[in-house]
Structures are given as structure tokens and as C-alpha cells.
PDB file of N, CA, C and O in Angstrom:
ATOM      1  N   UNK A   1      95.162  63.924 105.216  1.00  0.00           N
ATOM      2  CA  UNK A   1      94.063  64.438 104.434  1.00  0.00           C
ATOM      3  C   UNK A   1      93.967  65.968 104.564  1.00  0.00           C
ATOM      4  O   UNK A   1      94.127  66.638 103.544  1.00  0.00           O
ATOM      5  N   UNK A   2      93.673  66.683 105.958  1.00  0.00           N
ATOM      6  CA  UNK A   2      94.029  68.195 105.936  1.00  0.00           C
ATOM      7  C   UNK A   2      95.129  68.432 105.352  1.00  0.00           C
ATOM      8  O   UNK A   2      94.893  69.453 104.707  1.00  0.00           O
ATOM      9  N   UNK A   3      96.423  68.070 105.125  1.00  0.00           N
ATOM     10  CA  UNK A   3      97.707  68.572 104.772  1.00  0.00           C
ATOM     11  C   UNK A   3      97.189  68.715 103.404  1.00  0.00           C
ATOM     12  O   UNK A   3      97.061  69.830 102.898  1.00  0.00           O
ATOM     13  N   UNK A   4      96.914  67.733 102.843  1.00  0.00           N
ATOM     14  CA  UNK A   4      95.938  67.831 100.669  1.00  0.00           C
ATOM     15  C   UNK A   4      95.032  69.078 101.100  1.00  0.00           C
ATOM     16  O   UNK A   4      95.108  70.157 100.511  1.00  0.00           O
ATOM     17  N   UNK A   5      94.402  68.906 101.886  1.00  0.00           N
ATOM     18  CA  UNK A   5      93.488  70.276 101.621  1.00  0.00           C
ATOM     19  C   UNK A   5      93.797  71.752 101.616  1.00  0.00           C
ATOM     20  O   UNK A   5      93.337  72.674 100.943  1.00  0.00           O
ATOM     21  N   UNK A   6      94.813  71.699 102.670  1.00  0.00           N
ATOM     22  CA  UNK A   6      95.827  73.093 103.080  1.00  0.00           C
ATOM     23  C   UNK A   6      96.775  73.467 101.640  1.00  0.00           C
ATOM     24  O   UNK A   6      96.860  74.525 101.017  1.00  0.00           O
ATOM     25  N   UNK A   7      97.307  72.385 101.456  1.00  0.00           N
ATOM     26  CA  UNK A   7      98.096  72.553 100.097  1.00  0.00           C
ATOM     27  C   UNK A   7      97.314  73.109  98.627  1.00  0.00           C
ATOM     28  O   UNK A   7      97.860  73.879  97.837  1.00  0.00           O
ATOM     29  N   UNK A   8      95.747  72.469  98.431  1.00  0.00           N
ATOM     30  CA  UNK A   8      95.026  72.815  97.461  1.00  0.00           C
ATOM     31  C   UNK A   8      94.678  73.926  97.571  1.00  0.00           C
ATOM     32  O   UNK A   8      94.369  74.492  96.522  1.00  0.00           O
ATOM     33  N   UNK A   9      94.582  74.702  98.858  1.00  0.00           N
ATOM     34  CA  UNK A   9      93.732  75.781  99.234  1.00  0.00           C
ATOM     35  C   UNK A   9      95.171  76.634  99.097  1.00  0.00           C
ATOM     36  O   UNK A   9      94.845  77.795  98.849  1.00  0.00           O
ATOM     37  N   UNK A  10      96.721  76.516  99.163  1.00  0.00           N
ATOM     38  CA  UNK A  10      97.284  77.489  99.056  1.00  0.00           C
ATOM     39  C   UNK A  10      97.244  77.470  97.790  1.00  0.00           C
ATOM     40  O   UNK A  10      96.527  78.319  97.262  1.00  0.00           O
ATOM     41  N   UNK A  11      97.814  76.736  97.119  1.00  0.00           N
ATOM     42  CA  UNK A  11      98.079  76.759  95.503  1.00  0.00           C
ATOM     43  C   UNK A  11      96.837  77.699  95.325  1.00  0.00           C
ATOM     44  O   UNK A  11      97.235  78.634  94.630  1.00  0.00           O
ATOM     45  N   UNK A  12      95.817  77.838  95.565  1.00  0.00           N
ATOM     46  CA  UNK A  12      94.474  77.999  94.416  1.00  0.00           C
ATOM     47  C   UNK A  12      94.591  79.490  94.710  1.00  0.00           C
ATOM     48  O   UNK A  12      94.556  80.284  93.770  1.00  0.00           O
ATOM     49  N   UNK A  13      94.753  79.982  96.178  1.00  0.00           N
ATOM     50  CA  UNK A  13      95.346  81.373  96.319  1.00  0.00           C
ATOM     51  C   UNK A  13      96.516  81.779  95.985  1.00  0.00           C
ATOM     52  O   UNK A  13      96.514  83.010  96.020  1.00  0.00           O
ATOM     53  N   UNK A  14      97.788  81.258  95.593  1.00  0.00           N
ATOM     54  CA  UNK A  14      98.574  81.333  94.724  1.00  0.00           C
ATOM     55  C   UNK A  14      98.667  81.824  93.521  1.00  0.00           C
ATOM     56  O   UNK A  14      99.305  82.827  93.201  1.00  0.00           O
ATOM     57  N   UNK A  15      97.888  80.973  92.672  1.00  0.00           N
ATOM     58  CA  UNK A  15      97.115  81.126  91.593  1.00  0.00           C
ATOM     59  C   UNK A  15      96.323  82.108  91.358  1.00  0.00           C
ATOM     60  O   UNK A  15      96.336  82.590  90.226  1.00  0.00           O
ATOM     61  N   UNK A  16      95.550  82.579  92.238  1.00  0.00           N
ATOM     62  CA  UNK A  16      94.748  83.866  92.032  1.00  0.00           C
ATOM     63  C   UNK A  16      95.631  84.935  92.095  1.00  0.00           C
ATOM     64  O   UNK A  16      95.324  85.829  91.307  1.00  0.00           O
ATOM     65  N   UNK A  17      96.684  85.165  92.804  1.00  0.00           N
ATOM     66  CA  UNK A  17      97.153  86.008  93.192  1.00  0.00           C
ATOM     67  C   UNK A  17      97.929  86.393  92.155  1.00  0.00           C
ATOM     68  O   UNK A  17      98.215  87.506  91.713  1.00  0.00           O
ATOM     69  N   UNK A  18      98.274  85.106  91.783  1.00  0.00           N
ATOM     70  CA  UNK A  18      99.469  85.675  90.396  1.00  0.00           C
ATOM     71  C   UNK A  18      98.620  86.169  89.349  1.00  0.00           C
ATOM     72  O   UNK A  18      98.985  87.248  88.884  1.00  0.00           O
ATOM     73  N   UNK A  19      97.107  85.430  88.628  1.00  0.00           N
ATOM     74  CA  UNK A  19      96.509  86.078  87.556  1.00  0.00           C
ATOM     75  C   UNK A  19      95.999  87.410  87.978  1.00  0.00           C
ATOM     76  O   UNK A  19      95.734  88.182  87.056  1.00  0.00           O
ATOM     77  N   UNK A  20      95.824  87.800  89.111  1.00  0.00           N
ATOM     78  CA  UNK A  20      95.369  89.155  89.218  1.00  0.00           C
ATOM     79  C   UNK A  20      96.741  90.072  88.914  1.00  0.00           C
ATOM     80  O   UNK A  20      96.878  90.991  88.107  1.00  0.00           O
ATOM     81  N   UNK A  21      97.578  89.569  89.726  1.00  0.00           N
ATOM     82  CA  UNK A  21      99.060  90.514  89.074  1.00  0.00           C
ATOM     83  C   UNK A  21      98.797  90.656  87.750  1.00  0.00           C
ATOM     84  O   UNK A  21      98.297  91.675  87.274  1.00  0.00           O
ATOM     85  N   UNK A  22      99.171  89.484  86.992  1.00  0.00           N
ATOM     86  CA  UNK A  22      98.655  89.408  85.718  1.00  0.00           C
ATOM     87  C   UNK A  22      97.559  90.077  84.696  1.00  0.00           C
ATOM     88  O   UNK A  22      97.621  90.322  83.491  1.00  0.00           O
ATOM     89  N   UNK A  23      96.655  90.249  85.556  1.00  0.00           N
ATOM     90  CA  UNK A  23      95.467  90.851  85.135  1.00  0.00           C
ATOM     91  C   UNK A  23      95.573  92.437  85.225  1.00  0.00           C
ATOM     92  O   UNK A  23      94.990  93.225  84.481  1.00  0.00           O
ATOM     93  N   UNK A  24      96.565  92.808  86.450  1.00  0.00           N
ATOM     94  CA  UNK A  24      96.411  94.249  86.391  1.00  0.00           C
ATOM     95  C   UNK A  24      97.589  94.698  85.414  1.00  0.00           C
ATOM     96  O   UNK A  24      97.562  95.765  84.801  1.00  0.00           O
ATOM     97  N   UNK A  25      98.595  93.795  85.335  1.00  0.00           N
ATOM     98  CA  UNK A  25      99.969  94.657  84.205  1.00  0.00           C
ATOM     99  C   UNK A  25      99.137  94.542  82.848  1.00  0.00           C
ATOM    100  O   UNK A  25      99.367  95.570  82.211  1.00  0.00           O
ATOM    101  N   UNK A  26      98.311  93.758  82.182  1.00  0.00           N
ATOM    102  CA  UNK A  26      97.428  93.452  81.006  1.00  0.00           C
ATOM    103  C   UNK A  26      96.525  94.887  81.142  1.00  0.00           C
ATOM    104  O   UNK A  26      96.624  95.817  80.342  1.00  0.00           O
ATOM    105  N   UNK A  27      95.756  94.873  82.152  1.00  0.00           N
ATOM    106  CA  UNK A  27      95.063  96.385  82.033  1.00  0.00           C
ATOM    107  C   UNK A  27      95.646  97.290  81.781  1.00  0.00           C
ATOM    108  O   UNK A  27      95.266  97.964  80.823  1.00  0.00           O
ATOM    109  N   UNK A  28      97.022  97.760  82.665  1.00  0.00           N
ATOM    110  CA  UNK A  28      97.437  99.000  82.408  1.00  0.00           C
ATOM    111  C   UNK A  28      98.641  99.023  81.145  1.00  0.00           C
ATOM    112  O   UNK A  28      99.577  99.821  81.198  1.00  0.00           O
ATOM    113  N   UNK A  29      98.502  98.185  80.182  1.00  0.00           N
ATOM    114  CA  UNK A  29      99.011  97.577  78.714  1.00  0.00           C
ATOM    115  C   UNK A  29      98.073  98.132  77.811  1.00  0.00           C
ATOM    116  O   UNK A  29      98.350  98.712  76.761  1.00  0.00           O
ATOM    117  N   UNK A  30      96.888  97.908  78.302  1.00  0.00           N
ATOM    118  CA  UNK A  30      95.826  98.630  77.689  1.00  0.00           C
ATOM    119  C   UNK A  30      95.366 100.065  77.675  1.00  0.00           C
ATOM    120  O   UNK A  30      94.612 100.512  76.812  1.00  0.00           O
ATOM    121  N   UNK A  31      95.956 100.898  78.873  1.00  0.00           N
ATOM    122  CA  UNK A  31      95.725 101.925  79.043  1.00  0.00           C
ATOM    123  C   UNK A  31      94.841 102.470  80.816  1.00  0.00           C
ATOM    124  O   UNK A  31      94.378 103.430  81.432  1.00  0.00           O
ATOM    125  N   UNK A  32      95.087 101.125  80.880  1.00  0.00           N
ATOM    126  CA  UNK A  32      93.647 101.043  82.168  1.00  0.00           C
ATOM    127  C   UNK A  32      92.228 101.197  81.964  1.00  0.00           C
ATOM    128  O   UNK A  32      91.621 101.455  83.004  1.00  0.00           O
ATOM    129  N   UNK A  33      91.606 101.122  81.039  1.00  0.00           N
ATOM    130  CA  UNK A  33      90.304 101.214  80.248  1.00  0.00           C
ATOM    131  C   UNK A  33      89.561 100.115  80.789  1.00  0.00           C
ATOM    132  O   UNK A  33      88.536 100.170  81.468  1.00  0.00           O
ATOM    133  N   UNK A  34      90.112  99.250  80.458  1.00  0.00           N
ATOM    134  CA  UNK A  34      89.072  97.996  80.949  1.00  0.00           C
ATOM    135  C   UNK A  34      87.896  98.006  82.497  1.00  0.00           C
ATOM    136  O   UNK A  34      86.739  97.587  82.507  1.00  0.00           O
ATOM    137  N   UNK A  35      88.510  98.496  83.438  1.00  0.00           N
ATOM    138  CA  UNK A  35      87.029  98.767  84.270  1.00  0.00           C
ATOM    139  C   UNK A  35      86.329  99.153  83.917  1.00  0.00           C
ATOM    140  O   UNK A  35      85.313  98.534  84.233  1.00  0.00           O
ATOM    141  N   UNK A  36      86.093 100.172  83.175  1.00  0.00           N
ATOM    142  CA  UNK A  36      84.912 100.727  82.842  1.00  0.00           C
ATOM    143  C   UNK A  36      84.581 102.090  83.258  1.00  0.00           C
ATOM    144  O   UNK A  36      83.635 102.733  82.805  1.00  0.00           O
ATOM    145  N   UNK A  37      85.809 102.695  84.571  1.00  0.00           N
ATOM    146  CA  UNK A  37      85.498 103.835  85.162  1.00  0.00           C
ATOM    147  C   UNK A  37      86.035 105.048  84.245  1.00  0.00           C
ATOM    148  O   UNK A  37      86.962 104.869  83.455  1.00  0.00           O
ATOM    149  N   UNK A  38      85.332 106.412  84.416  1.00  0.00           N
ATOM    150  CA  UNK A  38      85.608 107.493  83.336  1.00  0.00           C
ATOM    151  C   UNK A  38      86.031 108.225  84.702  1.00  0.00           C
ATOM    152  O   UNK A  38      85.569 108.171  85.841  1.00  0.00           O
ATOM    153  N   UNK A  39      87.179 108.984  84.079  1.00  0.00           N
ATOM    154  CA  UNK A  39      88.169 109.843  84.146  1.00  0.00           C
ATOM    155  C   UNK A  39      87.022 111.245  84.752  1.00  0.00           C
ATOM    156  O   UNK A  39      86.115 111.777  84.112  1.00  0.00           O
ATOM    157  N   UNK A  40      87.581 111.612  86.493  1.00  0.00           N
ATOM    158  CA  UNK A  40      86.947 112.913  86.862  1.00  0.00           C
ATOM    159  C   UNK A  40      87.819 114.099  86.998  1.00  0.00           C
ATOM    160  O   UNK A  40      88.757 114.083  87.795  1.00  0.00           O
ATOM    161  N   UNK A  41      87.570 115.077  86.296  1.00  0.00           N
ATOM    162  CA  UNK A  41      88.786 116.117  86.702  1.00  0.00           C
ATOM    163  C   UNK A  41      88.326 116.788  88.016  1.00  0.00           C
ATOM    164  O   UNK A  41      87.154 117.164  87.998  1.00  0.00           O
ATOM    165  N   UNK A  42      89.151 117.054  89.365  1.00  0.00           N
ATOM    166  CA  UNK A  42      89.181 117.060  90.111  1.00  0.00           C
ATOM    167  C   UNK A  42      89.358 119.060  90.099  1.00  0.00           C
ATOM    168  O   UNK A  42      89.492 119.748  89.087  1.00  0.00           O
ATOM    169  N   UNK A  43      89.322 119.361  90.978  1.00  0.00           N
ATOM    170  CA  UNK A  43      89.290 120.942  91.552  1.00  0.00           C
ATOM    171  C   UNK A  43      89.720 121.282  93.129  1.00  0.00           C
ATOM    172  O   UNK A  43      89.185 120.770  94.113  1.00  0.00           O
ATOM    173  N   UNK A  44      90.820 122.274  93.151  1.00  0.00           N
ATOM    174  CA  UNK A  44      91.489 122.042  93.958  1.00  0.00           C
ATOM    175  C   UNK A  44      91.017 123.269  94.801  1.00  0.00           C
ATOM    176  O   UNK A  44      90.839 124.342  94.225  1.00  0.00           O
ATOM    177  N   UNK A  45      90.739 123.110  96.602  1.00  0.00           N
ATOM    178  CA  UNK A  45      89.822 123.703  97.518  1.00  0.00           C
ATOM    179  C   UNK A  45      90.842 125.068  97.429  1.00  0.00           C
ATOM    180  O   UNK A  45      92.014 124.756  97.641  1.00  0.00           O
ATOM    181  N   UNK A  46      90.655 126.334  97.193  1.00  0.00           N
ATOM    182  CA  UNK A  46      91.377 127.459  97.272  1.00  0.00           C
ATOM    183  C   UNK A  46      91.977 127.841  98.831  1.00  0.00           C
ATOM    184  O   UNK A  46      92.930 128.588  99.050  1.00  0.00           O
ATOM    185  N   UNK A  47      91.016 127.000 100.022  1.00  0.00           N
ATOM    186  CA  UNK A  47      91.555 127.135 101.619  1.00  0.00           C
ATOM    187  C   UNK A  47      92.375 126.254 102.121  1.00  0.00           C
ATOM    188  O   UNK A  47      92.976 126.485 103.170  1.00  0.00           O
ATOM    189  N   UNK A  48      92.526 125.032 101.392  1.00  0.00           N
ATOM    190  CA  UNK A  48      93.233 123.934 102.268  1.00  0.00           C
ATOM    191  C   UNK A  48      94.330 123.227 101.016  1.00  0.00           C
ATOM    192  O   UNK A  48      95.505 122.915 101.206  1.00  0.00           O
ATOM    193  N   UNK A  49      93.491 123.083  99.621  1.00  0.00           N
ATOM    194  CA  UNK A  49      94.691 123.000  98.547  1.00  0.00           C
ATOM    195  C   UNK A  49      93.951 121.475  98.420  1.00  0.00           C
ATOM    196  O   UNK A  49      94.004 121.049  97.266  1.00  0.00           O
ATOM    197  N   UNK A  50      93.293 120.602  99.351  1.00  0.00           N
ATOM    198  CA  UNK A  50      92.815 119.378  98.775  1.00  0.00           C
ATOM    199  C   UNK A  50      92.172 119.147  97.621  1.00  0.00           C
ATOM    200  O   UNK A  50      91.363 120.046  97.394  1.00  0.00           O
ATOM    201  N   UNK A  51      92.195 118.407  96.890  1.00  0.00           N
ATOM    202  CA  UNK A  51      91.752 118.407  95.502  1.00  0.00           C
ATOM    203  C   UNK A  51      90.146 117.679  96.095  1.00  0.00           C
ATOM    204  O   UNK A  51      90.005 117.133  97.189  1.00  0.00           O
ATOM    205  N   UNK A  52      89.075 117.859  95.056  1.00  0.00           N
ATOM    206  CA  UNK A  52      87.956 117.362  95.134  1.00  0.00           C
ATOM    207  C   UNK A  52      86.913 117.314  93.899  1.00  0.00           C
ATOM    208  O   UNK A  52      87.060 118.158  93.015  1.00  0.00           O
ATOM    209  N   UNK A  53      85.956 116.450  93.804  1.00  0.00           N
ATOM    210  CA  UNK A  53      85.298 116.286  92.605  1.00  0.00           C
ATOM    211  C   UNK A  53      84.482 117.248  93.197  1.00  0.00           C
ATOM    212  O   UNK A  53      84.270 117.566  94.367  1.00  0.00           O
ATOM    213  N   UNK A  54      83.883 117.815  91.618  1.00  0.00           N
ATOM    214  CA  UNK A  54      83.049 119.216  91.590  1.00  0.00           C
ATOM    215  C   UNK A  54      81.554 118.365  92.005  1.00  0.00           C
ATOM    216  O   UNK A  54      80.812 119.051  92.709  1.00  0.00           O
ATOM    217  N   UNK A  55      81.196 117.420  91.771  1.00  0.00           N
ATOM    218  CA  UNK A  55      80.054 116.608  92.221  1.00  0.00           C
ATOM    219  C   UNK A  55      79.853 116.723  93.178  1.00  0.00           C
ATOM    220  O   UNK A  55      78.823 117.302  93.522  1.00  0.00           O
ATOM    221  N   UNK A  56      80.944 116.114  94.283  1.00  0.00           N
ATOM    222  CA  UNK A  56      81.027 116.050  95.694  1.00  0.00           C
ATOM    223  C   UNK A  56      81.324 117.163  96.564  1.00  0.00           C
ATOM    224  O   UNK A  56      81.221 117.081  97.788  1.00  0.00           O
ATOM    225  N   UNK A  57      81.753 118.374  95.847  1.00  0.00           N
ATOM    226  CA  UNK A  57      82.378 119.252  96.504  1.00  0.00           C
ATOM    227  C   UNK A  57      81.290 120.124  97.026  1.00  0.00           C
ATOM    228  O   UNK A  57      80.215 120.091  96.428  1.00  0.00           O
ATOM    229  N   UNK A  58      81.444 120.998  98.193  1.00  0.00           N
ATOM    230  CA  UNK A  58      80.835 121.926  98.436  1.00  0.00           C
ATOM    231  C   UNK A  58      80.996 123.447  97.504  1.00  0.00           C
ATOM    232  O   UNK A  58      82.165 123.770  97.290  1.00  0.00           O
ATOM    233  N   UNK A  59      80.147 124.178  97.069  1.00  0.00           N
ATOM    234  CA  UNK A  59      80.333 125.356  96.355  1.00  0.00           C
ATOM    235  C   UNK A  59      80.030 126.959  96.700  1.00  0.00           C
ATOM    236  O   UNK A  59      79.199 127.495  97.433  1.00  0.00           O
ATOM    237  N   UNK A  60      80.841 127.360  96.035  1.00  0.00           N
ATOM    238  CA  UNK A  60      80.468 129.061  96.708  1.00  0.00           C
ATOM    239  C   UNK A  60      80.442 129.824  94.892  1.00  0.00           C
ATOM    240  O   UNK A  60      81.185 129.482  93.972  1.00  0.00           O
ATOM    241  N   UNK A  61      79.662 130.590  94.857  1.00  0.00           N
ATOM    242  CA  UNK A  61      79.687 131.464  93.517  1.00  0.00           C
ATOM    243  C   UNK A  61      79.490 132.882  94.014  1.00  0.00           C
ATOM    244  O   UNK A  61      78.539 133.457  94.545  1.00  0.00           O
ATOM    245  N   UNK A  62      81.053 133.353  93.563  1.00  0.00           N
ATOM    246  CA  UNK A  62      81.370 134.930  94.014  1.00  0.00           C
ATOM    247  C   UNK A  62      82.436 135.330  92.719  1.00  0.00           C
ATOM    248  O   UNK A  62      83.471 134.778  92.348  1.00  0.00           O
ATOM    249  N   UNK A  63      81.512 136.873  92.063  1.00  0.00           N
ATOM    250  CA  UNK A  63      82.052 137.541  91.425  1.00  0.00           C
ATOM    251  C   UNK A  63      82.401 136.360  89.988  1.00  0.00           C
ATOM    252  O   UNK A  63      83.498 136.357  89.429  1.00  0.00           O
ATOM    253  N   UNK A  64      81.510 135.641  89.672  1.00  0.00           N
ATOM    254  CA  UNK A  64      80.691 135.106  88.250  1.00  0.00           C
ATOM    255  C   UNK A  64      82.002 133.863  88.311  1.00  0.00           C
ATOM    256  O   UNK A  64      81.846 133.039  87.410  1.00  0.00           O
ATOM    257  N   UNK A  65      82.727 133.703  88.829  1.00  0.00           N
ATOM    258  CA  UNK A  65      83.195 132.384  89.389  1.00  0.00           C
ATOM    259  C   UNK A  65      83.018 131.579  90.374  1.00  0.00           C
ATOM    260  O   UNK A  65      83.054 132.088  91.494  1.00  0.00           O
ATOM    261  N   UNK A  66      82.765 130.041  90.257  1.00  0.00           N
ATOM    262  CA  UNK A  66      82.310 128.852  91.460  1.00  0.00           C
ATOM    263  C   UNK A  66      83.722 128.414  91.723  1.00  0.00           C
ATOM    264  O   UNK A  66      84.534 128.076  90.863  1.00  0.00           O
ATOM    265  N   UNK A  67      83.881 128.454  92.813  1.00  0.00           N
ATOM    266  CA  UNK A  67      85.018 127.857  94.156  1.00  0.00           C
ATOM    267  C   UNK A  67      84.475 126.480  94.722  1.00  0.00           C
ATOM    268  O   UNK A  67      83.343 126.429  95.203  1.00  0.00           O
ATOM    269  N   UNK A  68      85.268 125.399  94.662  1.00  0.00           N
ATOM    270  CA  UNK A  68      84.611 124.199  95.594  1.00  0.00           C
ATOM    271  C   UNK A  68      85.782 124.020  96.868  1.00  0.00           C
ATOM    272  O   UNK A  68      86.955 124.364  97.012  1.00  0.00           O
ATOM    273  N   UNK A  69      84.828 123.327  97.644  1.00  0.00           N
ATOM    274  CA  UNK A  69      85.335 123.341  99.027  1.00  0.00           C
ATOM    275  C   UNK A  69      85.122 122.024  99.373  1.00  0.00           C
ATOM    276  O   UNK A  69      84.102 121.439  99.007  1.00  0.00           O
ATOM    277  N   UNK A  70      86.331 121.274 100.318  1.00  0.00           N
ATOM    278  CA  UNK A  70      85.962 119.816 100.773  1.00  0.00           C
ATOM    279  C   UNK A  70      85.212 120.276 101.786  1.00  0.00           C
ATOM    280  O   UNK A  70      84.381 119.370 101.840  1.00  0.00           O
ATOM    281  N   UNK A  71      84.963 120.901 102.478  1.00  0.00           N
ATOM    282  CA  UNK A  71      84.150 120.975 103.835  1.00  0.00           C
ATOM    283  C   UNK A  71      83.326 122.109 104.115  1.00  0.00           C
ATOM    284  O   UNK A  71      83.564 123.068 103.382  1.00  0.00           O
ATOM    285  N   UNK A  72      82.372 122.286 105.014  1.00  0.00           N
ATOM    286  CA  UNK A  72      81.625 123.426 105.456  1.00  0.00           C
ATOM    287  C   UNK A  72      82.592 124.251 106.049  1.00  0.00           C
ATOM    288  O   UNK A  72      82.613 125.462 105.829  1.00  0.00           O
ATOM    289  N   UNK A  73      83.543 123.582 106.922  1.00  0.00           N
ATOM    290  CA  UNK A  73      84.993 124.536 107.351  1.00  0.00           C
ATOM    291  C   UNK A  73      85.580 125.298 106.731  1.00  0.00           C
ATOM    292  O   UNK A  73      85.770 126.411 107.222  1.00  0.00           O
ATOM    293  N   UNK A  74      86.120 124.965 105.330  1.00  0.00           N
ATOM    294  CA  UNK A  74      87.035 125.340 104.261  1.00  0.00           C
ATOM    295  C   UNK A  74      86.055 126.762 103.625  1.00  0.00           C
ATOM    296  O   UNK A  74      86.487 127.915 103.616  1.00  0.00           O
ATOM    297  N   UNK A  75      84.620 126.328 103.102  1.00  0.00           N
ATOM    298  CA  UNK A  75      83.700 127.214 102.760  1.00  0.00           C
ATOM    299  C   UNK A  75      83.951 128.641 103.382  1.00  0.00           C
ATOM    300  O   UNK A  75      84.313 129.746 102.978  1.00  0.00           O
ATOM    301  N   UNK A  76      83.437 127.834 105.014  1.00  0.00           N
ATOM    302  CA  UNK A  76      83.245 129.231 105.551  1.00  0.00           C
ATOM    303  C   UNK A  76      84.761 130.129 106.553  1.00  0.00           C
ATOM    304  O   UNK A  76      84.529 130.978 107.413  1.00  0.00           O
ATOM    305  N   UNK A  77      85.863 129.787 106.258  1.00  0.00           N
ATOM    306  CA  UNK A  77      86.698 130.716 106.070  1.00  0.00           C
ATOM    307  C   UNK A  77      87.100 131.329 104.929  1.00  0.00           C
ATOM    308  O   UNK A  77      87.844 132.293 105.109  1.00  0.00           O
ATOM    309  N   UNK A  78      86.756 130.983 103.513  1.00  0.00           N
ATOM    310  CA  UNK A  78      87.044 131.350 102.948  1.00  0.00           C
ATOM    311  C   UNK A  78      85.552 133.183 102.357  1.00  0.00           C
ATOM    312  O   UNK A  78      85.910 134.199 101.760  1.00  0.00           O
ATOM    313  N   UNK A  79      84.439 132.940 102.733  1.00  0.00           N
ATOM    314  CA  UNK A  79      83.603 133.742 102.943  1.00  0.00           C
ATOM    315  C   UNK A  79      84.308 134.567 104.167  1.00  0.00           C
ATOM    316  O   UNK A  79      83.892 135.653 103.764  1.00  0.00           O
ATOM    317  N   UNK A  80      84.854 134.823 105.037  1.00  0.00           N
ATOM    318  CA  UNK A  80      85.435 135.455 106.043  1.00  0.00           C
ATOM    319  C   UNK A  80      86.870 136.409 105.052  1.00  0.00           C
ATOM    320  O   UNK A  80      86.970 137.635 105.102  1.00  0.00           O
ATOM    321  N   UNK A  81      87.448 135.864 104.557  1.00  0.00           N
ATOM    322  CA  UNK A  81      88.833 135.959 104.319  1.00  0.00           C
ATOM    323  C   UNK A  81      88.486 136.711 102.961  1.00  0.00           C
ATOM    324  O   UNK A  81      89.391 137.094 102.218  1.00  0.00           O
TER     325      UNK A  81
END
């Protein structure tokens, strides 16, 4: 009786596993659209080169241009430098 249950329980993860494969080559067929998530253009830290969303990023405005920074670190060498 466990051996039927072990067996149902792999197949059914089997099965999932393959329609999600499935599911993700179908999305990106589509373009990758289907989540629902929108596209962030990213900005790259002028001290360390890590890229970061302008949302999340830390900012400095010098000489009528904004600089973002992943960190308070990155910020403040670059105010030094």
C-alpha cells in the first residue's frame, strides 16, 4: 500500500515538474510577458560598477546630475573622491 502511495506521489511531482518546464518554454515563446512583471532599467553605481534600481538606490545630486549608489559606503567615497 505505501509502495501505491510513493509511486502516486512521484508521478504527480513528475508531472509538475515537466508542465512547469513546459510552462516556462510557452512563456518565454511569448516573450516572457505573462507574469505580469514590468521591465526596470537599472543604473550602474559610478564606485563599485554594481548595477541598481533608481527606486532602491541610494542618491547623490552634484553639478545638476543624480548618481545612485548600492550602499552608504559607495556614496560616501564617492563624495571624498
Amino acid at each position: 500500500m505505501i509502495k501505491i502511495l510513493l509511486v502516486g506521489i512521484l508521478v504527480l511531482m513528475i508531472a509538475r515538474a515537466f508542465w512547469r518546464v513546459v510552462d516556462g518554454i510557452l512563456d518565454g515563446a511569448r516573450g516572457g510577458q505573462e507574469r505580469g512583471g514590468t521591465a526596470v532599467k537599472l543604473v550602474r553605481d559610478p564606485v563599485c560598477g554594481t548595477y541598481v534600481a533608481p527606486t532602491a538606490a541610494l542618491s547623490l545630486s552634484a553639478g545638476g546630475t543624480t548618481h545612485y549608489f548600492c550602499s552608504e559606503e559607495c556614496r560616501a567615497k564617492y563624495r571624498v573622491a
